[in-house]
C-alpha positions as CSV (number, residue, x, y, z in Angstrom):
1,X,286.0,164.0,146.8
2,X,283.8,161.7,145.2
3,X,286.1,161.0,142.2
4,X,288.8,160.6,144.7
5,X,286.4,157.5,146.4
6,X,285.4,156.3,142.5
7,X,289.3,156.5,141.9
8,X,290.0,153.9,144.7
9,X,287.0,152.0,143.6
10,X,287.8,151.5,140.5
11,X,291.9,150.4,142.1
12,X,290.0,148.0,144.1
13,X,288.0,146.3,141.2
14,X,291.3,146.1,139.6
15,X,292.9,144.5,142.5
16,X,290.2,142.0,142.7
17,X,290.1,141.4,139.0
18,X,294.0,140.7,139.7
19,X,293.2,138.0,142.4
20,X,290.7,136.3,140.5
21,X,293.3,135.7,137.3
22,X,295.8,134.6,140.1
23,X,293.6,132.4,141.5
24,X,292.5,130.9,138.1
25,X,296.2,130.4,137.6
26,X,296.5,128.4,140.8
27,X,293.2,126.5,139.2
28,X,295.6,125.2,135.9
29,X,298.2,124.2,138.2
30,X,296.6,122.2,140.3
31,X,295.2,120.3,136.9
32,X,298.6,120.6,135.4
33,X,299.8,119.1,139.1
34,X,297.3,116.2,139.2
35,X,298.2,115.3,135.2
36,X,301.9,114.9,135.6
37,X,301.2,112.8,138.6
38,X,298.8,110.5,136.7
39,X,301.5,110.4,133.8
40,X,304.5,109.6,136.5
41,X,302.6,107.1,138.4
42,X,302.1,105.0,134.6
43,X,305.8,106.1,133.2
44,X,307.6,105.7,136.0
45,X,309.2,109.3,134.7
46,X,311.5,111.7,136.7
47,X,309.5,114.8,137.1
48,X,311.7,116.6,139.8
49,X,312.8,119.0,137.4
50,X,309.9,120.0,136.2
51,X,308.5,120.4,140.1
52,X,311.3,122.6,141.4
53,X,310.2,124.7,138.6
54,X,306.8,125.0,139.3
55,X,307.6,125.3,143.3
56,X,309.4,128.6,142.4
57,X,306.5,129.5,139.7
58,X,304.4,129.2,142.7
59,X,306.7,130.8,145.1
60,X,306.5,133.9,142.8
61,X,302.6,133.9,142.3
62,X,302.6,133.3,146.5
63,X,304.6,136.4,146.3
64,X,302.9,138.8,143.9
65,X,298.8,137.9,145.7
66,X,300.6,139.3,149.1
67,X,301.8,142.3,146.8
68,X,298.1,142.3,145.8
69,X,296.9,141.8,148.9
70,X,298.9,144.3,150.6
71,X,297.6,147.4,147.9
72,X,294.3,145.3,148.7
73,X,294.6,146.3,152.1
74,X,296.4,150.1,152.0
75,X,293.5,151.1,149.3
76,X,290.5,149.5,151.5
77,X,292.2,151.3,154.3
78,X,292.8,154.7,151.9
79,X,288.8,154.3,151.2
80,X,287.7,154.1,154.6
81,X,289.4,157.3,155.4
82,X,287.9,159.1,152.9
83,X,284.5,157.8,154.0
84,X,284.9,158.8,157.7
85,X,286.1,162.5,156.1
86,X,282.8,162.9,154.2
87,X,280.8,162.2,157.3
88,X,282.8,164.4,159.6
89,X,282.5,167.0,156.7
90,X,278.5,166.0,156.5
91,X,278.0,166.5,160.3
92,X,280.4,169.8,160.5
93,X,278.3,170.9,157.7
94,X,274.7,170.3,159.1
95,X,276.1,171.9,162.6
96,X,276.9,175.5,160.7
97,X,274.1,175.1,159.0
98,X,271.8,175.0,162.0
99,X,273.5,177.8,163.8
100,X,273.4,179.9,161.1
101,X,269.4,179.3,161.2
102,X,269.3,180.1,164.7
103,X,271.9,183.3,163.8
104,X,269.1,184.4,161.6
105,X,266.4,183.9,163.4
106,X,268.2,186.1,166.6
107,X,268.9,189.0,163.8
108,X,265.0,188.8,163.1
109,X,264.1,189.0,166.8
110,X,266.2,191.9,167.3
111,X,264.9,194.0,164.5
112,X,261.8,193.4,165.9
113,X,262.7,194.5,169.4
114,X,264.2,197.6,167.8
115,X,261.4,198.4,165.7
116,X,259.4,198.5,169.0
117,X,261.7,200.6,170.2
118,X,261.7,202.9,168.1
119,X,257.6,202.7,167.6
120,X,257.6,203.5,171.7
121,X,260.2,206.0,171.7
122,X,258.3,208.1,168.8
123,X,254.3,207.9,170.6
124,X,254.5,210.7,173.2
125,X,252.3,209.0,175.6
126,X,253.8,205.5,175.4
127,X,256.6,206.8,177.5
């Protein structure tokens, strides 16, 4: 159970990981972005090219965080279950264990009883 919940952990550092180098991506491109601009605005140079390409580099990056996003979302969701199992299995577990205290302590009382009994049953005058 536990490995299971260090399993999705260790999916979701990965995940995050993922985002982060995404994100740094998204970083060079807005420099990339701003240079080619600068350059442009002093050239006078056609850039449209190079921009439809980078619209569908960014289209595709767009696309792959809300892939990551998504198993973001299914393994936080995965976790969560696994979280509210333990508990239920904590507080099931504490229940039996507490009626088998009070089980044990009835069996005690009742070998009690019949050792008085049998103590009364064996004294001739105790009736």
């Amino acid at each position: 159970m536990l490995g299971k919940l260090k399993d999705n952990l260790a999916s979701i550092a990965a995940l995050v990981a993922a985002v982060v180098a995404i994100g740094g991506g998204f970083v060079k491109y807005g420099e990339i972005t701003t240079k080619l601009n600068q350059i442009e605005a002093n050239q006078g140079v056609d850039f449209s090219p190079v921009d439809d390409k980078i619209a569908n580099v960014s289209k595709s990056v767009d696309d792959k965080i809300a892939n990551v996003s998504k198993s973001v979302d299914e393994t936080k969701s995965s976790v969560n279950g696994v979280v509210k199992n333990v508990k239920e299995n904590k507080e099931s577990i504490s229940k039996v264990d507490t009626k088998a205290e009070v089980n044990s302590k009835e069996i005690e009382l009742l070998k009690l009883q019949i050792k008085e009994i049998q103590i009364k049953s064996q004294n001739p005058l105790g009736g």
